[in-house]
FIZA-7218 format. One record per residue (C-alpha): residue number from 1; residue in one letter; chain; x negated, y negated, z negated. Coordinates in nm, 3 decimals. Example, Ala and Ser with C-alpha at 12.3 -4.5 7.8 and 13.67 -1.06 7.14 Angstrom:
BEGIN
ATOM,1,A,A,-1.230,0.450,-0.780
ATOM,2,S,A,-1.367,0.106,-0.714
This chain:
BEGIN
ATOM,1,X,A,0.585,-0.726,0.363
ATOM,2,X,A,0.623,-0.906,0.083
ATOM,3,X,A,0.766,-0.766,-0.259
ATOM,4,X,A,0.972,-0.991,-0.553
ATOM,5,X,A,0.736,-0.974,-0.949
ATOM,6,X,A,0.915,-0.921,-1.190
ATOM,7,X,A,0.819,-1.214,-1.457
ATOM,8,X,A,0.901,-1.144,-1.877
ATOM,9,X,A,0.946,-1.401,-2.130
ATOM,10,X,A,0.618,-1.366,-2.278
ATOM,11,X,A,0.429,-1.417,-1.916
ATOM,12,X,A,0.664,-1.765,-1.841
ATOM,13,X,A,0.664,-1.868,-2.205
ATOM,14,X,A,0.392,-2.075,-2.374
ATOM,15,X,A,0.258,-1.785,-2.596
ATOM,16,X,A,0.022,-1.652,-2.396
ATOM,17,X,A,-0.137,-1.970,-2.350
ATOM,18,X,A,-0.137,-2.042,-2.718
ATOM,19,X,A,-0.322,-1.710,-2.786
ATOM,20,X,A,-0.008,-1.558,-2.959
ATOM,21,X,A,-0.024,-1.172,-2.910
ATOM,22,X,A,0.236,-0.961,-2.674
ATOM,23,X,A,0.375,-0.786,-3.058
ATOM,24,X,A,0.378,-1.118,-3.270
ATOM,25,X,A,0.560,-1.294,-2.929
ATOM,26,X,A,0.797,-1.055,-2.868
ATOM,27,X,A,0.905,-1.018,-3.265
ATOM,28,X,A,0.978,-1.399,-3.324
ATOM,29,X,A,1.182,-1.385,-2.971
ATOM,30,X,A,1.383,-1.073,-3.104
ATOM,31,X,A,1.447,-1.250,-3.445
ATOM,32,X,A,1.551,-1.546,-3.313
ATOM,33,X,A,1.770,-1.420,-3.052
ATOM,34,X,A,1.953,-1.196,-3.309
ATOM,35,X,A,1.987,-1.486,-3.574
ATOM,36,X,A,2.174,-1.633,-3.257
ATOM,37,X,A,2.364,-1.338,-3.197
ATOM,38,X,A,2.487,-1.307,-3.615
ATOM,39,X,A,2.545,-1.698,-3.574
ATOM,40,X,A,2.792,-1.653,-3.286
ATOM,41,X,A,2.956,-1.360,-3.463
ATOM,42,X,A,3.027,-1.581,-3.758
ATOM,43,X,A,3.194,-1.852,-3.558
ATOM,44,X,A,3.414,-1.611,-3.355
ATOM,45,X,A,3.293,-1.747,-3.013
ATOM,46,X,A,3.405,-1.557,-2.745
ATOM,47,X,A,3.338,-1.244,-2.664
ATOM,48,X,A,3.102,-1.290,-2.350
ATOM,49,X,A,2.896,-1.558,-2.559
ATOM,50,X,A,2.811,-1.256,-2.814
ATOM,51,X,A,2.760,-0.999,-2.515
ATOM,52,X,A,2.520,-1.282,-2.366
ATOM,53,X,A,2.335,-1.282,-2.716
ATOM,54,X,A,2.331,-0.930,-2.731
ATOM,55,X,A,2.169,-0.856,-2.362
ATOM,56,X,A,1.929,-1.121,-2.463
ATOM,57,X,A,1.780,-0.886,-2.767
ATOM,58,X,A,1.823,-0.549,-2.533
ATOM,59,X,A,1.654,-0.728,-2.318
ATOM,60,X,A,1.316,-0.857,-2.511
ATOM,61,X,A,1.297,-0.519,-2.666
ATOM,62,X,A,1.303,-0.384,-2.306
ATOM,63,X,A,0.996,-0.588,-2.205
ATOM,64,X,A,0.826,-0.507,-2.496
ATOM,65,X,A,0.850,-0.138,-2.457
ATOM,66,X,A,0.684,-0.259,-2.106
ATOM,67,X,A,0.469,-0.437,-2.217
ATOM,68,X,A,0.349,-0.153,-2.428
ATOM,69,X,A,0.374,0.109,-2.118
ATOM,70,X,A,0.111,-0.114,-1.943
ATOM,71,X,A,0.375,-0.317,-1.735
ATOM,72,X,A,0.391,-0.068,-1.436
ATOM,73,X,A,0.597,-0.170,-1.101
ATOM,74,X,A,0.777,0.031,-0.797
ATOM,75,X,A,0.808,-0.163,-0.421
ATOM,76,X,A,1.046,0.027,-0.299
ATOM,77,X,A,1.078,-0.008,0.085
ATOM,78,X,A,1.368,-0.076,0.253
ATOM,79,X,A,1.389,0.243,0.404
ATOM,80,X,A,1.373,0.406,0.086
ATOM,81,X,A,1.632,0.138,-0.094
ATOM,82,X,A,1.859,0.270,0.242
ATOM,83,X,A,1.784,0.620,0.170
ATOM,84,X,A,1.863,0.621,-0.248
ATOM,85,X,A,2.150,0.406,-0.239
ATOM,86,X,A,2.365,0.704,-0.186
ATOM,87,X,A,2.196,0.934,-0.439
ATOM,88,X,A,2.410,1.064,-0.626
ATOM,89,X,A,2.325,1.095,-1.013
ATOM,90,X,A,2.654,1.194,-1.160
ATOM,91,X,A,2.628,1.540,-1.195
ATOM,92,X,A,2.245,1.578,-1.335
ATOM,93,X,A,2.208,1.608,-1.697
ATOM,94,X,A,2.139,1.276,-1.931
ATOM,95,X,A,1.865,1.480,-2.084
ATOM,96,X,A,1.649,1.457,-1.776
ATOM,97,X,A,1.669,1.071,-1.730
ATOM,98,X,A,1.572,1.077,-2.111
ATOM,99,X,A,1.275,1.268,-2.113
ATOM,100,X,A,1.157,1.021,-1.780
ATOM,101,X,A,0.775,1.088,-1.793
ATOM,102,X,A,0.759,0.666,-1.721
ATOM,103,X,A,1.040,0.538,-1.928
ATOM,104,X,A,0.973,0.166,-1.863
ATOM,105,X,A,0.943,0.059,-1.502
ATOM,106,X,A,0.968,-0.250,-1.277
ATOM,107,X,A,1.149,-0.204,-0.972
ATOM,108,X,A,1.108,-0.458,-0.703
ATOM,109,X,A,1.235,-0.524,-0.378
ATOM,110,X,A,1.126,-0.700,-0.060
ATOM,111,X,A,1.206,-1.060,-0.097
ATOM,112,X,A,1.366,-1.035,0.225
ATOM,113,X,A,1.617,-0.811,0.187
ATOM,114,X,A,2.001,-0.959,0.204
ATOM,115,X,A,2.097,-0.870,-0.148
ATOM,116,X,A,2.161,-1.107,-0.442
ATOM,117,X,A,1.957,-0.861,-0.674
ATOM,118,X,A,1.517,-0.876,-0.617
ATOM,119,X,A,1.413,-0.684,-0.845
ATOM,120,X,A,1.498,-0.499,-1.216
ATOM,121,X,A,1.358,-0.328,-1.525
ATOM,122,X,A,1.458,0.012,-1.639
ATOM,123,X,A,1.403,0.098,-1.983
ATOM,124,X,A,1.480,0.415,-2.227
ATOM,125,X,A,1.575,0.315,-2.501
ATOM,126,X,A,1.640,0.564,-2.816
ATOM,127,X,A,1.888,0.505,-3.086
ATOM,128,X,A,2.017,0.149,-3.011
ATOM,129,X,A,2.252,0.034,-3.298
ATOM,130,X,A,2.600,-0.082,-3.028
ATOM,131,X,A,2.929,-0.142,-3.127
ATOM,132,X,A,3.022,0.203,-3.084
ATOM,133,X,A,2.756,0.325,-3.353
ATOM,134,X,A,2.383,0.450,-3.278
ATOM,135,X,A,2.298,0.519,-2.905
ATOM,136,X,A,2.036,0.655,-2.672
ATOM,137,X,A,2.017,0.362,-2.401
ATOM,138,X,A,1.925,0.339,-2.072
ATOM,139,X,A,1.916,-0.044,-1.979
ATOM,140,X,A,1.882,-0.169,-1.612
ATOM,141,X,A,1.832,-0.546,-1.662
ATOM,142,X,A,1.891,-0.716,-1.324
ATOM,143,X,A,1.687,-1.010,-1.175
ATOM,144,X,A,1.903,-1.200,-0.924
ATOM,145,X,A,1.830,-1.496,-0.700
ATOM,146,X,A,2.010,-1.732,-0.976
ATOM,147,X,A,1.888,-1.706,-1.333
ATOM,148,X,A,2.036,-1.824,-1.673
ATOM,149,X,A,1.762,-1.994,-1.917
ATOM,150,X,A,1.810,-1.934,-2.268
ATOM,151,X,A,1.597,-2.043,-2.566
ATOM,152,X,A,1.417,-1.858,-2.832
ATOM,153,X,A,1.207,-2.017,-3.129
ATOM,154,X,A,1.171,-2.316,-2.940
ATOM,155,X,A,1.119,-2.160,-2.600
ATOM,156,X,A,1.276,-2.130,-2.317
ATOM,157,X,A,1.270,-1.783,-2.106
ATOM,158,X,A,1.460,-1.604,-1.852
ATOM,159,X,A,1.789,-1.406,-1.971
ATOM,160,X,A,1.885,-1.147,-1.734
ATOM,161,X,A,2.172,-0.956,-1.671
ATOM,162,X,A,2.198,-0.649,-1.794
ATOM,163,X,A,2.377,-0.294,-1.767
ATOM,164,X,A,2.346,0.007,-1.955
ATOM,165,X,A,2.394,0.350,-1.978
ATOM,166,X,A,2.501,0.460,-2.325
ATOM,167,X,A,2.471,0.822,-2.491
ATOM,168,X,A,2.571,0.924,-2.829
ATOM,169,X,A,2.319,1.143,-2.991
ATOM,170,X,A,2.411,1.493,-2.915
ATOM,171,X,A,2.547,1.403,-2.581
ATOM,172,X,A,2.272,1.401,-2.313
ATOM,173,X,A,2.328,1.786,-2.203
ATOM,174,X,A,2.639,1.593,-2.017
ATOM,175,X,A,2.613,1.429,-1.701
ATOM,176,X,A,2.724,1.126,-1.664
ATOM,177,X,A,3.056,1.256,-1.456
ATOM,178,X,A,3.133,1.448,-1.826
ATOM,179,X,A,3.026,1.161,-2.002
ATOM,180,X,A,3.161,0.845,-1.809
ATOM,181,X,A,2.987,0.613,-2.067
ATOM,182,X,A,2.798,0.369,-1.815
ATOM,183,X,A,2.855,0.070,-2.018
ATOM,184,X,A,2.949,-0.274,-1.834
ATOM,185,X,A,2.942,-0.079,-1.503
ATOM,186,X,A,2.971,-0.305,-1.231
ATOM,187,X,A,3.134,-0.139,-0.863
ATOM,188,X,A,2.907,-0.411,-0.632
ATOM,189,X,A,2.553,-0.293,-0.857
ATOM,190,X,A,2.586,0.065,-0.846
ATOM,191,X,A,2.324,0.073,-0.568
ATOM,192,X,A,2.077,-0.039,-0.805
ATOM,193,X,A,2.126,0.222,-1.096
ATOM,194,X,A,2.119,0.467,-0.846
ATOM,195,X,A,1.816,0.363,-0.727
ATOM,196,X,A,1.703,0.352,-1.095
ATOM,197,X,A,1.820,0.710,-1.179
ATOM,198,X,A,1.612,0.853,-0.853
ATOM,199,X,A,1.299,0.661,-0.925
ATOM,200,X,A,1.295,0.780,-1.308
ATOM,201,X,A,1.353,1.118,-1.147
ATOM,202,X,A,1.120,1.150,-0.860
ATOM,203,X,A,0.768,1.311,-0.872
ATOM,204,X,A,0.505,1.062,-0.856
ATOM,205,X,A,0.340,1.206,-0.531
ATOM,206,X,A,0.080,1.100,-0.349
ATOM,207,X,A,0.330,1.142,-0.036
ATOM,208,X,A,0.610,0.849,-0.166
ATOM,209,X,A,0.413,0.660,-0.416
ATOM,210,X,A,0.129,0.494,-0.298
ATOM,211,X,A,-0.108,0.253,-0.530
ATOM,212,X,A,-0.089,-0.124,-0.464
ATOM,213,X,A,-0.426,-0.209,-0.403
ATOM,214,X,A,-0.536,-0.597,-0.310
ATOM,215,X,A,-0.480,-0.710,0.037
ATOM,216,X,A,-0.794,-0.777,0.109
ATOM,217,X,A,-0.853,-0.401,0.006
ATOM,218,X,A,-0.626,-0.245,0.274
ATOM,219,X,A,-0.793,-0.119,0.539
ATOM,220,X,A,-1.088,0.019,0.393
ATOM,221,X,A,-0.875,0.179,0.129
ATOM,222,X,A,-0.715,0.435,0.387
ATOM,223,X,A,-1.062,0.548,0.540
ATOM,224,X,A,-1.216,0.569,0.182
ATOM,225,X,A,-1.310,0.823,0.001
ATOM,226,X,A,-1.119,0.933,-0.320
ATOM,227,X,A,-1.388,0.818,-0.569
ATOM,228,X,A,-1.415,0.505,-0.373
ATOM,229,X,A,-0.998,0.467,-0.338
ATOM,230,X,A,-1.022,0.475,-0.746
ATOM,231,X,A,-1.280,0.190,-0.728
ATOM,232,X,A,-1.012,-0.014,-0.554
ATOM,233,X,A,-0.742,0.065,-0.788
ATOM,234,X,A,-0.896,0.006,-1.091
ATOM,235,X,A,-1.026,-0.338,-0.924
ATOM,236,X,A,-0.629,-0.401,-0.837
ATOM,237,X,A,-0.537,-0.309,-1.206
ATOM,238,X,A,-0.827,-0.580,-1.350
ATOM,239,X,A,-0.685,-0.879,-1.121
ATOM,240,X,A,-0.308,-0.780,-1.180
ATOM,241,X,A,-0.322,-0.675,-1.572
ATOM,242,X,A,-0.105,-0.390,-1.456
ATOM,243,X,A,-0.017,-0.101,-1.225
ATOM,244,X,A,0.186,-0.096,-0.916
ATOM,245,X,A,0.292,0.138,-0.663
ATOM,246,X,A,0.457,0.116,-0.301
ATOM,247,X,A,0.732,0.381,-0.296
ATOM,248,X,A,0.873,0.528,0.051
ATOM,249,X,A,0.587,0.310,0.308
ATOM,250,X,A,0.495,0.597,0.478
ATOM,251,X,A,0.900,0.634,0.546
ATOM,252,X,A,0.874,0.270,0.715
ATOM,253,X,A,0.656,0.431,1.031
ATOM,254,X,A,0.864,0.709,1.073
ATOM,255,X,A,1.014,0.675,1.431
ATOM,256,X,A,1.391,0.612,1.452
ATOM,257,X,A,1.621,0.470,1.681
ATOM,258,X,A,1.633,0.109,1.740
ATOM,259,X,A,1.956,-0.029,1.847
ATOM,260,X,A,2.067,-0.265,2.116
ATOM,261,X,A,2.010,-0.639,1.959
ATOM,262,X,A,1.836,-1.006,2.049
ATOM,263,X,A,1.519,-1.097,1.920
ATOM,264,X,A,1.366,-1.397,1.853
ATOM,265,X,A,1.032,-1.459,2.052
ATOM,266,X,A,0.771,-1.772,2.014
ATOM,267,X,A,0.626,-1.836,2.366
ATOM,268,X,A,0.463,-2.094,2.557
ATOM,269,X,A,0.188,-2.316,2.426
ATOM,270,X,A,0.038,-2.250,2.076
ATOM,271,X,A,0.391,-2.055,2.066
ATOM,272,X,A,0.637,-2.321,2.017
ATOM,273,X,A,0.937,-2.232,2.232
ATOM,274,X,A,1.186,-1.995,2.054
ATOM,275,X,A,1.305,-1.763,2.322
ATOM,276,X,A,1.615,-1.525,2.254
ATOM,277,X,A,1.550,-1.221,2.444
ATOM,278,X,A,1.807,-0.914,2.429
ATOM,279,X,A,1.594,-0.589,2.388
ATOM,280,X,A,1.757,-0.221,2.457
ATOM,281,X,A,1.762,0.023,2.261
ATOM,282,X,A,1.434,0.288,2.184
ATOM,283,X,A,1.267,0.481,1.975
ATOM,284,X,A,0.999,0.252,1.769
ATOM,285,X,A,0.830,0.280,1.428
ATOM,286,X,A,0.842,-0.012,1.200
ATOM,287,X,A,0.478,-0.073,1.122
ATOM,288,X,A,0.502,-0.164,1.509
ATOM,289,X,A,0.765,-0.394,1.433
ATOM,290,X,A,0.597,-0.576,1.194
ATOM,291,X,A,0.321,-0.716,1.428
ATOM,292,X,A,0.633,-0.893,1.637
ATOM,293,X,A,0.530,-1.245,1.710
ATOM,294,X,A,0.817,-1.353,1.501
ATOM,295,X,A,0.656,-1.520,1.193
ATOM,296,X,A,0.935,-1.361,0.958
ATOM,297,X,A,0.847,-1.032,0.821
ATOM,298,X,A,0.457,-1.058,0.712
ATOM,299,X,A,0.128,-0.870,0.711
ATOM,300,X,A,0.156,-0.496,0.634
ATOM,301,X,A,0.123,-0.440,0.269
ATOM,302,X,A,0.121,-0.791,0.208
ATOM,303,X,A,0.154,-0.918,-0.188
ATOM,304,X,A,0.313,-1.280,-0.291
ATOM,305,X,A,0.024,-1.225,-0.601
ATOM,306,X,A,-0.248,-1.138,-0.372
ATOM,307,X,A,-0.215,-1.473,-0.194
């Protein structure tokens, strides 16, 4: 299956190829896009120009936190995406999504899913100067399908859109029912910061988050030993430049119920004739699934960077 990366500007930019540094990078981006920002202000433009500016240099601070965090990234599987979508964070205090033992993650989604939304980066961010004074900030900046370019010192790099969940300090022994200060809260997204909340939450065990090893790893990763699994994650982490995990796989194989529907079969010669057939309904796991001869899901495990 294969998972959506998350790019940042200083990865798509020229920088990196220049030799510039992640710091010095990220510093002339955040400059520039606030001299934008004050340069809107001053010409009253409207009011989702300067919100536009403003996500931009949330944003770039965001990714730089990451950057600093060593870039680390959650696949989470559909099953799990289908199981946290209806987690419900309202009533648990701010305090504990604040004290997040990983405050900046990637999360990233199976590029074949039917949402808009592939991926997104969740940051914690501590007193943010907002309109409404200082704030502790918790910013889910969302990667869509379609994605708005915007320049900075000359460059051009992605600008994302952005939510956030806003706390004045003093505040985060509320939940967010007492508090109701999700900021630019969109009804159609709140899937995603649920997801966010749980993943920020969740124990990193062994049991739902599984290392991201190379594809060409796979297999002898789960029969090797534990020294030997660390060998292949470190050797992962060298060809990546960063960390990833799979969260919720081992939910993919549980067996469920597998409803009524058509499938799409290639048969005949070299597998050339598409073939609707109408299977009934059993019990299946989905690892099963996967080795359908319908060309559309993948390899197991598969990674678009490992190609």
């Amino acid at each position: 299956m294969q998972f959506f990366h998350l790019d940042d500007a200083y990865s798509v930019s020229r920088f990196a190829r220049a030799g510039i540094s992640v710091d010095e990078c990220y510093s002339r981006l955040i400059d520039d896009a606030g001299n934008q920002y004050i340069l809107k202000t001053k010409n009253y433009v409207g009011q989702e120009a300067l919100q536009d500016a403003s996500n931009v240099v949330l944003q770039l601070r965001s990714e730089w936190l990451w950057w600093t965090n060593g870039r680390p990234y959650y696949n989470v599987w559909p099953a799990m995406v289908d199981t946290l979508t209806t987690f419900d964070v309202t009533h648990v205090p701010l305090a504990s999504f604040f004290a997040a033992p990983d405050p900046h993650i990637a999360i990233q989604f199976s590029v074949d899913n039917s949402r808009q939304v592939l991926g997104m980066l969740v940051s914690v961010l501590r007193n943010v100067p907002t309109e409404a004074g200082v704030r502790d900030v918790i910013l889910f900046s969302r990667h869509t399908v379609e994605r708005q370019i915007v320049e900075c010192s000359g460059r051009m790099i992605h600008a994302v859109y952005c939510d956030m969940l806003a706390v004045l300090p003093g505040k985060q022994t509320y939940s967010l029912a007492e508090v109701g200060a999700y900021y630019n809260e969109r009804p159609e997204n709140r899937w995603l910061r649920n997801i966010a909340l749980a993943v920020l939450l969740m124990e990193r065990t062994p049991s739902l988050f599984e290392p991201d090893i190379l594809r060409c790893d796979c297999e002898r990763y789960d029969r090797a030993s534990t020294d030997v699994r660390k060998r292949l994650e470190e050797r992962a982490f060298k060809r990546r430049g960063q960390r990833g995990y799979h969260v919720g796989r081992q939910l993919e194989t549980i067996p469920h119920y597998r409803r009524p529907h058509p499938a799409l079969y290639w048969t005949g010669k070299g597998r050339r004739i598409a073939t609707v057939v109408f299977r009934s309904g059993c019990i299946v796991k989905r690892q099963a699934m996967t080795t359908a001869p319908t060309g559309r899901l993948g390899s197991y495990g598969e990674s678009e960077r490992d190609k």
